[in-house]
Structures are given as structure tokens and as C-alpha cells.
N, C-alpha and C positions, 0 to 999 in steps of 0.2 A: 263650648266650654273653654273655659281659660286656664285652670289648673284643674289636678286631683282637688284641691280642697274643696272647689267647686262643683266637683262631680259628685262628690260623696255628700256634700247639703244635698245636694238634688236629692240624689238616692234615700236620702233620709227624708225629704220632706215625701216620700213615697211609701211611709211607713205605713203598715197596716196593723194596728193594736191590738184588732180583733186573732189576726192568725198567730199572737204571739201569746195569746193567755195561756200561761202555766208554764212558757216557756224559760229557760235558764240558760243564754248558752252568747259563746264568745264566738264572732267572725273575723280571721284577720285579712288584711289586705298587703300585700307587697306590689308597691305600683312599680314602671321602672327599677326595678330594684335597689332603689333607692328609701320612696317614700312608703312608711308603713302606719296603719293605722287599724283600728277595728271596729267593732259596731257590736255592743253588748247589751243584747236581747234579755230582759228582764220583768216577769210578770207585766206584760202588756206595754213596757216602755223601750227604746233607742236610745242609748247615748253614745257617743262619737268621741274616742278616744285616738288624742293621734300619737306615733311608735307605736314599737312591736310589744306585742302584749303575749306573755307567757303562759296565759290560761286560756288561748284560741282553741277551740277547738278542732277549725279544720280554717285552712288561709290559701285563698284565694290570689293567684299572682300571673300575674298582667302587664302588658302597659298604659300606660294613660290614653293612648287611642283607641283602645279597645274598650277601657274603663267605659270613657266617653259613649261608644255607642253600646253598648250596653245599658248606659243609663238612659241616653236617650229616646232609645228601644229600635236604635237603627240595627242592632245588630243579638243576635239571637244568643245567649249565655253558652248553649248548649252547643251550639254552631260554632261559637269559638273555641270552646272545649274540644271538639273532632278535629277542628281546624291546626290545634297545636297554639294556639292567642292563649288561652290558660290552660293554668296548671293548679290542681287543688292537690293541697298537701294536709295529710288529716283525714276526717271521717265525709269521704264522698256524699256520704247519702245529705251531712247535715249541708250540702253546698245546694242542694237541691229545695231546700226549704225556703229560698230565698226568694223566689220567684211568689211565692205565695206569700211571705214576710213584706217583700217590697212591688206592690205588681206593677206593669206599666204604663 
């Protein structure tokens, strides 16, 4: 991968529509703590907004080499989670939806 912006197409093109019906709900991302973006789960759709978005519900923060294997599935969410690679800020459990929202 070459950038975050490129990580998060991926990620998106890993959408799953089906585990998202009925769903309502904002992801944010702080990559490097620089780049922030989200991904706003909506009755069965994704879209990719980039900044920080004030209705996140729980935001995800990283750096881009973690980003990276995370998407590419070299590296386990949860594993970076223990590891100290992220930090969720917001409602824990909805950070665990994602794994079924985007699988790999």
C-alpha cells in the first residue's frame, strides 16, 4: 500500500452490505495522527468521508503500518489492540463490528 487513502479503498472495497442492514453508525479513523477520516455505515451502504467527523461513534487510531496490515490481513485487529498499535476511543464493542462489516 502506498498511502492511507489507499488503505481505506481497500477496506471499503471489502464491504459487506449484508452485515450492515439496519445498521446507522459512524467509524472514525485517526491515522498517524495526522490523517482522519471515517466510514459511515448506512442501511446496507459505505461511504468514505475524509476529516474528522463529529458523529463517530467510536474512532479507531493507528498508524498507517498497522492500517496497512490490518487491511491486508497480515495483521490481526485484535492483536494490535493487546499489542498497544490501537487505541479505540468511543464505544469498544461497536469497534468489534467491523470485522464482520469488512471481513478479509
Amino acid at each position: 500500500m502506498t498511502s492511507v487513502a489507499d488503505a481505506v479503498q481497500a477496506m471499503k472495497a471489502k464491504f459487506n452490505p449484508a452485515a450492515a442492514t439496519g445498521l446507522d453508525l459512524v467509524f472514525g479513523f485517526r491515522i498517524d495522527d495526522t490523517k482522519n477520516f471515517s466510514l459511515i455505515i448506512k442501511n446496507s451502504t459505505c461511504e468514505l468521508a475524509e476529516g474528522e467527523n463529529p458523529d463517530a461513534q467510536v474512532t479507531l487510531v493507528m498508524d498507517s503500518e498497522t492500517l496497512d496490515g490490518i487491511v491486508s490481513g497480515e495483521t490481526d485487529g485484535m492483536q494490535a489492540f493487546m499489542g498497544g498499535k490501537l487505541r479505540v476511543e468511543g464505544d469498544m464493542m461497536l469497534s468489534m463490528k467491523l470485522s464482520e462489516l469488512f471481513p478479509g
